[in-house]
C-alpha positions, 0 to 999 in steps of 0.5 A: 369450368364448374363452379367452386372449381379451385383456380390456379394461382395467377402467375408470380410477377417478376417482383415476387420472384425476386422477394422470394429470392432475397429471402431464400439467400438472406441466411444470415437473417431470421426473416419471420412473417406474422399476421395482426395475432403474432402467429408465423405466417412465413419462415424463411432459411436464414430463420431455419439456420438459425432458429433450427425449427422449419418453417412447418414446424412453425406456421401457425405458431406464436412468434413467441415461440424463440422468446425466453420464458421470461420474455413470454411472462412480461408480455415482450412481443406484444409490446414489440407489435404495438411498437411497431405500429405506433412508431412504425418499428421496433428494436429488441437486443436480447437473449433469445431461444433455439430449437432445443432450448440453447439460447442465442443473443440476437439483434431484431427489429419488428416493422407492420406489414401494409398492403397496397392500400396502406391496411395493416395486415400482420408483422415482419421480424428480422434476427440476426445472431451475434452470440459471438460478438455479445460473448466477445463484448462479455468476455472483454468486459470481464477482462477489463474488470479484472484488470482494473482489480488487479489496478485496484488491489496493488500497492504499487503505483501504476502510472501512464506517461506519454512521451513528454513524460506527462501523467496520463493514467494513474492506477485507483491502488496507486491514488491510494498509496500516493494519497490522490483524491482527484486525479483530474488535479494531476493529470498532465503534470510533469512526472519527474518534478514529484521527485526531490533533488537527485530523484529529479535527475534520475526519473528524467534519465529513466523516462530517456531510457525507456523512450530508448527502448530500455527500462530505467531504474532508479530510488528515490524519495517523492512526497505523497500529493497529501505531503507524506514523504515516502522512498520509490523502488521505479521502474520505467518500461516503454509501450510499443505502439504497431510499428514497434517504437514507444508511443507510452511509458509505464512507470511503476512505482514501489513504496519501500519506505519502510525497508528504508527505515530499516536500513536505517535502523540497521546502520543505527544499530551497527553503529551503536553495537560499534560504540558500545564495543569500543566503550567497552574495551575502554572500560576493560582498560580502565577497570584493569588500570584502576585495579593495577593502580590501588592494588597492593599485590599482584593478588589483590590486582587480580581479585580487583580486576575479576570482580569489576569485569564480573560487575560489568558482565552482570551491567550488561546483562541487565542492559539486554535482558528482553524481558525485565520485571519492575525495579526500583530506580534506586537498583538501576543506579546500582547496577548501571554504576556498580562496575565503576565502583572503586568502594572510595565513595565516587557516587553520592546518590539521593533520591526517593524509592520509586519504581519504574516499569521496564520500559523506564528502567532500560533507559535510564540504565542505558542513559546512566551506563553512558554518563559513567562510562564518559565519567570514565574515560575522561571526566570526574571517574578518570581521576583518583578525586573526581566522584560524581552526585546523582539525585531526584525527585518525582512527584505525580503528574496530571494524567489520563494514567493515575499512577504516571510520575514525572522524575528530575534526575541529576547528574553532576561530576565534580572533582576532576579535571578540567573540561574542554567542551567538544567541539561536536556531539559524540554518538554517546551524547546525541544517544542520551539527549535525542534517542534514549530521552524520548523513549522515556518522553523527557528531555535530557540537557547536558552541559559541559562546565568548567567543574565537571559534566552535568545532566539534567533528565526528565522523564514520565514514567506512565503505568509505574507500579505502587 
């Protein structure tokens, strides 16, 4: 044999073949050799599927190769290599690249290879791709973001409970609206004992309904936890578990309070449009039985009854006009009292000229409009004797508003018939005393004397014009 003769490689040993074919069947598996450089000394077929290079078109080059450019930049396979010989591997979940330039997420770990002497003669690098489970995790956090903005954003309240009807869960926009700091505070608490008094019974028939397999509907009032009450538009669906029965319940609740107070004031003003009408018809009838009474001919009755009906027209027009200019209080009295007027001196009125913005005006009108027409009906007006004195006094109150005057008016009917203190207030005198005195931030009394009705008002009148 000469010498310099190139020798034939010695015989592969049975655990060489079986390395080789380990590596040849692990293609789910970026399987790299590196020398102490980090350059590919072997690339196996995993690492051609899914790097898409070939192994020779990649011996010789920096492993760093399938890293990002950012990745390259911060020095990242150089630490992973110290890594490796420091703690004898590495781990790495990043983004990495392929062939091309598309990206992949890849889990790898780099370990030091050791000759059979223990010396360090390079790095093994081992990838596997799992851009669809990255993707997957994306995609679910992303939904579960989503989803918890939708939870967020609601108005609703967006509740869990488990089958005993125990809070499990409560929506971050819900915690808002039911004033919640701290749900741990709650958590657990029995759901249907937030709700008042017929609500308790109809949030327990909801949840048997909704562990039936049914929805359970129902409204009712429940405090918010900072002690606001507010009515609940509820719904109580079951969340089926995999056999198909209810492992949960979702309970969502709406706040309709407002709605409520609408009803509310619709019923009020239902109410009042009632009252007002069958007020009015009574003074159509007094108007035409006075006027029938002093009249001395069918002409003069018919010249009588137009001119009151005319004065009652223009009453009313003054009460509903929705925009109404300054007046003095002394044109309120006139205009409100001018349809009772029978020219025979019924009213003795007395007071100084203030003015009053619209807000006051309106309400004393109305205030004034019910105490004539009650006078009417059955006290001091009712009668050909009875007349009625209505005086006030103002004077400036103290005020973050200079030109706010506090007003003592009033009402005294004398002259007519006896009065019989009703037993319960009409829907007139609880108007006066609770809805049209607070509008002008006062009080109204009346009182029920044996001489006549009487009524004192206060009020303050703020912003009043000079």
């Amino acid at each position: 044999m000469q010498s310099g003769a190139k020798q034939p490689a010695p015989p592969a040993s049975n655990r060489e073949r079986f390395l080789e074919a380990v590596l040849a069947s692990a293609t789910d598996y970026a399987i790299i050799a590196m020398d102490v450089h980090g350059l590919v000394t072997s690339w196996n077929e995993g690492a051609h599927r899914i790097l898409g290079w070939t192994e020779a078109e990649v011996i010789g080059r920096p492993a760093s190769v399938f890293f990002t450019e950012l990745d390259c930049q911060d020095g990242v396979l150089q630490r992973e290599m110290r890594a490796a010989l420091d703690q004898g591997r590495g781990t790495d979940e990043r983004w990495h690249l392929q062939k091309g330039g598309s990206a992949f997420w890849a889990n790898g770990e780099m370990m030091p290879l050791l000759d059979a002497d223990g010396a360090h003669f390079g790095f093994l690098k081992i990838l596997r791709d799992h851009t669809e489970q990255k993707l997957a995790a994306e995609k679910s956090r992303a939904d579960a973001e989503f989803l918890r903005g939708v939870l967020a954003s609601s108005a609703d309240c967006i509740k869990i409970l488990d089958l005993d009807a125990r809070l499990v869960f409560m929506s971050e926009g819900g915690q808002q609206v039911m004033e919640v700091s701290d749900f741990n505070a709650v958590a657990g608490c029995p759901w249907p004992d937030f709700w008042r008094q017929a609500g308790n019974a109809a949030a327990k028939k909801a949840v048997e309904t909704a562990k039936a397999g049914g929805v359970g509907q129902f409204q009712g009032m429940a405090d918010t936890f900072a002690g606001t009450p507010k009515w609940w538009d509820v719904q109580v669906t079951p969340i089926l578990g995999a056999d198909g029965q209810p492992e949960r319940l979702l309970a969502v609740s709406r706040d309709i309070t407002e709605a409520k107070r609408a009803e509310e004031q619709a019923r009020l003003l239902s109410d009042e449009l009632q009252h007002r009408v069958k007020n009015t018809m009574a003074m159509v009838q007094a108007i035409v039985r006075q006027s029938l009474r002093t009249a001395t001919t069918p002409q003069a009755a018919q010249k009588a009854i137009d001119q009151r009906l005319a004065a009652m027209g223009r009453a009313h027009a003054l009460l509903m006009r929705d925009r109404w200019t300054t007046s003095t209080l002394r044109s309120v009295v006139d205009c409100a009292l001018d349809l009772h007027d029978d020219g025979a001196g019924r009213f003795r009125i007395d007071g100084p000229d203030v003015r009053l913005n619209a807000q006051a005006a309106m309400s004393l009108a109305l205030l004034l409009h019910e105490l004539a027409t009650n006078a009417t009906k059955y006290g001091a007006l009712s009668t050909q004797e009875g007349w009625v004195e209505i005086d006030w006094a103002a004077e400036c109150e103290a005020s973050q508003d200079a030109k706010a005057l506090r007003l003592d008016l009033t009402w005294r009917e004398l002259g007519g018939p006896p009065v019989i203190p009703p037993a319960q207030r009409g829907f007139g005198s609880r108007l006066i005393e609770r809805g049209l005195a607070s509008a002008l931030e006062g009080n109204a009394v009346i009182r029920f004397l044996n001489e006549g009705v009487s009524c004192h008002v206060t009020a303050l009148i703020k912003g009043s014009p000079d």
